[in-house]
DOBA-448909 format. One record per residue (C-alpha): residue number from 1; x, y, z. Coordinates in steps of 0.1 Angstrom, whole numbers, plus 5000, padded with zeros to 4 digits. Example, Ala and Ser with C-alpha at 12.3 -4.5 7.8 and 13.67 -1.06 7.14 Angstrom:
BEGIN
> i xx yy zz
> 1 5123 4955 5078
> 2 5137 4989 5071
REM end
This chain:
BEGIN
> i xx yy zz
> 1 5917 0071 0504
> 2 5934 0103 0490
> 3 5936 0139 0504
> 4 5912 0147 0473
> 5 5887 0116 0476
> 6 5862 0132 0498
> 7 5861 0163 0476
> 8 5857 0148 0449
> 9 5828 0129 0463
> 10 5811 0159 0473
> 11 5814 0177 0438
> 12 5803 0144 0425
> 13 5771 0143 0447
> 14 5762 0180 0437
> 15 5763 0174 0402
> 16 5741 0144 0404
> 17 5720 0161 0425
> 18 5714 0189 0398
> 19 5710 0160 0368
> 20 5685 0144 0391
> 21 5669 0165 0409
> 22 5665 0195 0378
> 23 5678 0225 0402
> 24 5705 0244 0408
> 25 5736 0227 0433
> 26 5766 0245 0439
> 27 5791 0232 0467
> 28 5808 0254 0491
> 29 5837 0275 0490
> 30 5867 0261 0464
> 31 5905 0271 0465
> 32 5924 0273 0433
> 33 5935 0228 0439
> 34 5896 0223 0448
> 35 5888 0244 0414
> 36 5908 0218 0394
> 37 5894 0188 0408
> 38 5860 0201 0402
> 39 5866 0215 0366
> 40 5882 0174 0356
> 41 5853 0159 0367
> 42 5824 0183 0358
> 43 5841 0175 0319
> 44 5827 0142 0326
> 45 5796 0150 0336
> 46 5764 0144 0314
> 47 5732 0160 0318
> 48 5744 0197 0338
> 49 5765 0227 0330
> 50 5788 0244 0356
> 51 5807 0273 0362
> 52 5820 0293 0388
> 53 5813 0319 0411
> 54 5827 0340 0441
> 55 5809 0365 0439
> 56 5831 0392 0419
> 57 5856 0387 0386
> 58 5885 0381 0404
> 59 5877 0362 0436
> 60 5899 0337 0440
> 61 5882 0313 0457
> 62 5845 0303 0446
> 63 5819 0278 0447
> 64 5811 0252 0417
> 65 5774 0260 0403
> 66 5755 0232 0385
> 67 5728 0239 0367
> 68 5709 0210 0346
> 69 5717 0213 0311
> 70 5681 0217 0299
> 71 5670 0244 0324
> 72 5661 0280 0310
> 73 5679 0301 0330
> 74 5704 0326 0332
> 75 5743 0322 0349
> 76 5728 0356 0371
> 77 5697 0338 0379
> 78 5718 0305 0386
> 79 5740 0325 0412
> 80 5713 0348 0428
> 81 5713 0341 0467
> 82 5743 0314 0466
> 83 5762 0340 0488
> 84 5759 0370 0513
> 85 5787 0393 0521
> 86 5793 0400 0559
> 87 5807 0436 0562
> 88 5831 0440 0595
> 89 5838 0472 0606
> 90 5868 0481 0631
> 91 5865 0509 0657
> 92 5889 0534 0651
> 93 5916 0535 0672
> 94 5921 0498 0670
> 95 5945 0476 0664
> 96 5951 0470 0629
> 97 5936 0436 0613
> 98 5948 0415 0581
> 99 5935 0388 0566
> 100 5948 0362 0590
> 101 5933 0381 0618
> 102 5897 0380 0604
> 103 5901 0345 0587
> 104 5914 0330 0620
> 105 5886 0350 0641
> 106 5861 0331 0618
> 107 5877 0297 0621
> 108 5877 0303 0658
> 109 5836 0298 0658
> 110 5836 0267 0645
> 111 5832 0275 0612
> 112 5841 0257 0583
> 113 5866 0273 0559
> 114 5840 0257 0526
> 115 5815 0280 0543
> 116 5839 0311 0538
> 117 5852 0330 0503
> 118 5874 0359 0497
> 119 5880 0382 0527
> 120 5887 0421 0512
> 121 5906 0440 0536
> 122 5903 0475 0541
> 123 5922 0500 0565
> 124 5886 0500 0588
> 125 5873 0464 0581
> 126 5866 0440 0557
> 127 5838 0423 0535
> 128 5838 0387 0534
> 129 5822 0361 0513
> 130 5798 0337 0531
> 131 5770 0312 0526
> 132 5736 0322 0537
> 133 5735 0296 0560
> 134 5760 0312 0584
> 135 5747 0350 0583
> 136 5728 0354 0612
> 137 5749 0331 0633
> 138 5781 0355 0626
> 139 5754 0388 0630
> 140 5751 0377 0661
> 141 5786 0359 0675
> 142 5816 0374 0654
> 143 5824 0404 0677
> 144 5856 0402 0676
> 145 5886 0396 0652
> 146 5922 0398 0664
> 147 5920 0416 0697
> 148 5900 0445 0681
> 149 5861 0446 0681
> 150 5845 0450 0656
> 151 5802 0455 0647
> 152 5788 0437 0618
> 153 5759 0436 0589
> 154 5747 0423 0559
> 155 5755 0440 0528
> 156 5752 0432 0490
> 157 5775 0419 0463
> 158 5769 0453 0443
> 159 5783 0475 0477
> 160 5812 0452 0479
> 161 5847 0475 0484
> 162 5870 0462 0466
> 163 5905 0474 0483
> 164 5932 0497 0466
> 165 5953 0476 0448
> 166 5987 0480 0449
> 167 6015 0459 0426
> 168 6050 0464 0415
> 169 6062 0459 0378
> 170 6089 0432 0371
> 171 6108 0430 0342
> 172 6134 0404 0335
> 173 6145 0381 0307
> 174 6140 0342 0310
> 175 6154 0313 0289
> 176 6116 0305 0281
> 177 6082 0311 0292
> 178 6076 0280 0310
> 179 6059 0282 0336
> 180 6088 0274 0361
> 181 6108 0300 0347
> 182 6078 0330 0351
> 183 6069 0319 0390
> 184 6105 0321 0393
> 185 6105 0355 0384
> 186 6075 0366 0399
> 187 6081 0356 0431
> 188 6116 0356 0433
> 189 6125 0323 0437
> 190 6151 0300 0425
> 191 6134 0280 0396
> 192 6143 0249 0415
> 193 6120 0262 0441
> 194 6096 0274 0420
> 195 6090 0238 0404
> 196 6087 0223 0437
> 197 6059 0244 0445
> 198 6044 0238 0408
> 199 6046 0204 0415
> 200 6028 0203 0448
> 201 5998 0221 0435
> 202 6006 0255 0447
> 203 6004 0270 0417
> 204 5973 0282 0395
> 205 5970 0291 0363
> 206 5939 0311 0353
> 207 5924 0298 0384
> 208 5932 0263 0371
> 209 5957 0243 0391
> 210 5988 0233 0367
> 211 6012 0211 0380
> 212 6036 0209 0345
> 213 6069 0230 0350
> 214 6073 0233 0310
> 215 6038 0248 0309
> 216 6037 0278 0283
> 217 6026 0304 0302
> 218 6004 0333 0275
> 219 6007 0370 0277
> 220 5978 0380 0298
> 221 5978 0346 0321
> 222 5967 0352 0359
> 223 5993 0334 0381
> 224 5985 0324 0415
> 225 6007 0314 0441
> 226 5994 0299 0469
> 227 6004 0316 0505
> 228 6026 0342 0481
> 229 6003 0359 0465
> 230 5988 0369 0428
> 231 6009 0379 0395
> 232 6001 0390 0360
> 233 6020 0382 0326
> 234 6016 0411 0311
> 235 6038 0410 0280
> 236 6059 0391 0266
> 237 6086 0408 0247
> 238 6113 0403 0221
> 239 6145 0382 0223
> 240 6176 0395 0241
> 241 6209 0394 0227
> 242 6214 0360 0246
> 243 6186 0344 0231
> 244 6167 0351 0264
> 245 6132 0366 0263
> 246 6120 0396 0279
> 247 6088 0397 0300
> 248 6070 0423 0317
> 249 6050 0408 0351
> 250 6024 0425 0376
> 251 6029 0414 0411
> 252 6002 0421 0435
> 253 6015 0432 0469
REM end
């Protein structure tokens, strides 16, 4: 059996689940490798429609929705009450958390990471995705993340805070716009390197996993590099002297 087997199985059960039993599935929590699987073999799937959610535009990790193909309702309606959003809140004064401090607080429970989305970091907390299921359990046991306490409620999707973003602009000339060549640049890595990590799955492309080095990368194309970080390829300019082309990216930092 593969790595991907038993999640592929469990996408697979969802979807039949939806044909057969005419109601909405969804599975738990997806990363941007868990994403592709599910998008190859929901193309193969008869009888439901899917898409997917996190619970804002740009969440990065999200669950697969099936809805049967026949059923009059709405994506909004689909989605309502697949996810609640814990809000954790720091004392001030304490020490100061990242993600790896909540994330790792979390796992520390006994909780699964399927069960978990996107954690948005703020300088006095954090909202985090979560399944329903887990809500009142982590109300009443998650009282601490890192060595700082923190106090926590139930908020919803619409009061999410979505963090200051900050990025730096890149601009560089490549040979081409493959897809080696623009990870590369964005995250400043040899392209050897960067096809390594392409190959290995680390590498999304509009939240679809893409494990081609030649890949034509489009102007507007949401890279993500998994463990590195998020990048934009925001333009794609005219040829250099040297035949090389020039490219404007937005790293997020």
């Amino acid at each position: 059996m593969t790595k991907d087997e038993p999640t592929i199985a469990k996408i697979e059960d969802r979807i039949i689940q939806s044909r057969d039993g005419y109601y909405v599935t969804a599975t738990g929590f997806l990363d941007s490798h868990e994403q592709a699987l599910a998008r190859k073999v929901s193309m193969h799937a008869a009888g439901v429609r899917t898409l997917m959610y996190g619970g804002y535009d740009d969440a990065e990790r999200r669950m697969m929705v099936c809805i049967p193909a026949d059923l009059p309702v709405s994506d909004e309606e689909a989605t309502a009450g697949l996810l609640s959003v814990l809000r954790v809140s720091v004392q001030a004064g304490s020490h100061s958390l990242n993600h790896r401090d909540y994330l790792g607080s979390i796992l520390g429970l006994g909780i699964e990471r399927r069960l978990t989305g996107d954690i948005l970091v703020r300088e006095n907390g954090a909202d985090i995705f979560i399944v329903p299921d887990i809500a009142d359990f982590l109300l009443s046991e998650y009282c601490q993340a890192g060595r700082a306490p923190v106090r926590t409620e139930l908020v919803s999707a619409d009061e999410v805070i979505i963090p200051e973003i900050r990025f730096e602009i890149i601009r560089d000339t490549v040979s081409s716009v493959r897809l080696d060549s623009v990870v590369s640049t964005a995250f400043r890595l040899s392209r050897g390197n960067a096809a390594e990590a392409i190959r290995r799955g680390l590498v999304s492309v509009n939240h679809v996993e893409c494990l081609k080095t030649d890949t034509k990368v489009e102007e507007g194309s949401a890279l993500v590099f998994k463990g590195k970080g998020k990048a934009v390829l925001e333009e794609i300019g005219n040829e250099s002297r040297k035949n090389r082309t020039w490219i404007r990216i937005k790293r997020y930092i």
